[in-house]
C-alpha positions, -999 to +999 in steps of 0.1 A: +553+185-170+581+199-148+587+178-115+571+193-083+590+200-048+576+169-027+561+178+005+579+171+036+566+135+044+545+126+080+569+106+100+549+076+119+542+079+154+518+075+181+491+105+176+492+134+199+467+138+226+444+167+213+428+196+237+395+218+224+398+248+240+364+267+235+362+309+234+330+320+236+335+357+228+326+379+195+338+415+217+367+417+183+337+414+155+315+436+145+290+411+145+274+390+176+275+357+170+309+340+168+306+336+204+283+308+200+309+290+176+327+263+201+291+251+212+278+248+178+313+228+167+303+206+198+268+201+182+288+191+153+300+161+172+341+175+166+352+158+196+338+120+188+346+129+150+382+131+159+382+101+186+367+079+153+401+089+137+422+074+166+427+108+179+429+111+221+406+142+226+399+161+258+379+187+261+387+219+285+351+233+274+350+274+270+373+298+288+356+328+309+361+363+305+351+394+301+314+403+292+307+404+253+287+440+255+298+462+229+318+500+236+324+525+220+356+535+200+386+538+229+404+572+220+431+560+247+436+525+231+441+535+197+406+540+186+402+506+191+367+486+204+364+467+235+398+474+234+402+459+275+381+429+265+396+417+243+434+423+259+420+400+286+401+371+265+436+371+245+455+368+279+436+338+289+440+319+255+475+324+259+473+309+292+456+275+282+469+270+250+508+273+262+493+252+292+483+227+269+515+227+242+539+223+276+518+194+287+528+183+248+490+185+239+482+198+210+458+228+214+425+235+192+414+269+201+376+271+190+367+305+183+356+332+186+365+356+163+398+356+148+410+385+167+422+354+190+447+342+173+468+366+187+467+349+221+466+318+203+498+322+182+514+341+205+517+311+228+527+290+202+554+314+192+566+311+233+563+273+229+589+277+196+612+299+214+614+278+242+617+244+230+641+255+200+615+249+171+608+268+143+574+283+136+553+283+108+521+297+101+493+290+078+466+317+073+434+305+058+417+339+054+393+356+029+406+386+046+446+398+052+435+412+088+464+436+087+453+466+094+465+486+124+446+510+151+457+536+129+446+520+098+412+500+109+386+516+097+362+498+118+378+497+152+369+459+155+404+439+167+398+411+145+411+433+118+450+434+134+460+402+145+485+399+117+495+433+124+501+427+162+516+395+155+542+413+136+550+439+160+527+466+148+495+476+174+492+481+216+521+466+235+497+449+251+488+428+221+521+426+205+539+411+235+514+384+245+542+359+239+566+379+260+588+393+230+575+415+195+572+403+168+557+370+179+558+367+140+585+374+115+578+374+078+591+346+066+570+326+092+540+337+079+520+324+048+487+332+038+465+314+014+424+327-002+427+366+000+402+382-017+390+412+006+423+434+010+423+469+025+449+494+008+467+499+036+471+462+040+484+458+005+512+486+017+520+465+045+517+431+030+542+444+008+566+463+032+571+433+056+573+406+026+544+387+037+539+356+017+505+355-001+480+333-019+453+350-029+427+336-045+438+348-082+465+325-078+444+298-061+424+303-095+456+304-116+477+279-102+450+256-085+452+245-052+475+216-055+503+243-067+494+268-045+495+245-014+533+231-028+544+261-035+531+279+004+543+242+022+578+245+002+594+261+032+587+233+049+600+209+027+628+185+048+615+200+080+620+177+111+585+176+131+611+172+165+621+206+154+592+224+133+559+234+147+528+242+120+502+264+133+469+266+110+452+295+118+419+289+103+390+315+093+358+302+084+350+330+058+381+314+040+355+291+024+328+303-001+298+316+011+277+290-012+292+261+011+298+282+043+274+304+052+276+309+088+302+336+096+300+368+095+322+385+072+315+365+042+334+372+010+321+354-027+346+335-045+361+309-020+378+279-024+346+250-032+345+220-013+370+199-028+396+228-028+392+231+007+397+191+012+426+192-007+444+219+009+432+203+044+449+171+030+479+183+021+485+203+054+480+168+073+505+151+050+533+171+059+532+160+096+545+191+113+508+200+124+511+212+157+483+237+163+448+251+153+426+278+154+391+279+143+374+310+142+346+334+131+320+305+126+288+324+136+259+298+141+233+326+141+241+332+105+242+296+096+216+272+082+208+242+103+243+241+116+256+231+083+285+253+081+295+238+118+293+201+101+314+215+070+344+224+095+344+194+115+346+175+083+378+194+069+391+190+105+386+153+103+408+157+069+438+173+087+438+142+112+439+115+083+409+115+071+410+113+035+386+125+006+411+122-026+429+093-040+468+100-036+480+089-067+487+115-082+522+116-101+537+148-111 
């Protein structure tokens, strides 16, 4: 068997502080729900779960903002919904989570629906700019959430981060950090695809977005896939290289993960999901985290909540798989 690229190895050092930063907002989904997703993570026990694991946790419990009551389609905003909202929910995760990276914290923003990773990313890209470090960014999504207002055929903002990460969407998203694009392609990564809009395949394509869909995932396995998406990372200094995972619950299956609202058959299972956890962790750039669209009131007995704080635990050191694997 052909040698594999190694993975950029964790450097020892004393663990970061972490901060939970809770977002209790749905107003970019189509569904309600998500909005109750930092509580039920607290339910989960996340914070003590990481402090078992060495880990300094604080918890800044949930940001306030704007009222979750659905609008209709904004014909000034680009035919977006809640259009306002969710400008202003995005404004103030920018706000704590660069707060927290210049306190040199690392932030877990706990969603929420993923139309917050704008904020969320868009800080981090900030951080990177300022501080000289490169950006990387993992995508763990069943869905490529690159459409654009003019694209979306929903309306709901969860639907563009990508696209306003890269430039494309209201000014008022695609600056967050300051600057557009808060993203460029070869920054960008995404792994478990499966629900792709045309248009998003035209853009994907046009802007050379690196993707693992869940075909190759099936084809390759998740060991390969995660080498082969962490390879640009191989030899990185963590001084000088900041990995943001930017984490969907509907990346899972829906047999395992229930509780979210935009669920998508044919996931990665349990153990594919440890692994790629796993190997994340043992690179040792980690630097960020979102974790989004868990929606409680879809969920059975919180189980979906207990699932993510378990692969959390796994991208702190917690570890599932005997590494002795040889190539």
């Amino acid at each position: 068997m052909p040698s594999q690229p190694d993975l950029p190895s964790a450097t020892l050092h004393a663990p970061t502080p972490l901060s939970l930063i809770g977002v209790p907002t749905d107003i970019g989904a189509g569904r309600l729900g998500a909005a109750m997703g930092p509580d039920a993570l607290r339910v989960a026990q996340l914070g003590p779960a990481l402090a078992e694991l060495g880990c300094e946790v604080r918890d800044l419990g949930n940001l306030a903002g704007p009222s979750n009551q659905r609008k209709p389609r904004d014909a000034e905003h680009g035919d977006l919904r809640n259009f306002g909202e969710a400008v202003a929910w995005n404004q103030a995760v920018h706000d704590a989570v660069h707060g927290e990276l210049a306190a040199g914290r690392m932030p877990l923003m706990l969603g929420g629906d993923h139309s917050l990773a704008v904020g969320s990313i868009s800080a981090v890209a900030r951080h990177c700019r300022d501080t000289g470090k490169r950006l990387f960014v993992l995508w763990l999504d069943a869905h490529a959430d690159f459409n654009t207002p003019e694209t979306s055929p929903s309306g709901n903002i969860h639907g563009i981060p990508v696209a306003c990460l890269s430039g494309l969407g209201p000014r008022e998203l695609t600056h967050l950090a300051g600057f557009a694009p808060a993203l460029g392609p070869q920054s960008l990564c995404q792994i478990g695809l499966r629900s792709v809009d045309a248009q998003e395949k035209h853009l994907i394509k046009t802007h050379n977005i690196d993707v693992f869909d869940m075909r190759a995932i099936d084809e390759l396995g998740m060991r390969e896939t995660m080498l082969r998406a962490l390879a640009p990372l191989a030899g990185c200094d963590p001084r000088q290289t900041h990995l943001h995972l930017s984490f969907d619950v509907d990346f899972l299956d829906p047999e395992i993960a229930p509780g979210t609202g935009t669920t998508v058959r044919g996931g990665p299972n349990y153990r594919e999901a440890q692994l790629c956890m796993e190997m994340i962790a043992d690179t040792g750039l980690l630097g960020s985290i979102d974790i989004v669209e868990l929606n409680p009131a879809l969920d059975l007995r919180n189980q979906t909540a207990e699932l993510v704080v378990d692969l959390v635990q796994s991208l702190f050191g917690k570890s599932t798989l005997v590494k002795n694997v040889q190539s």
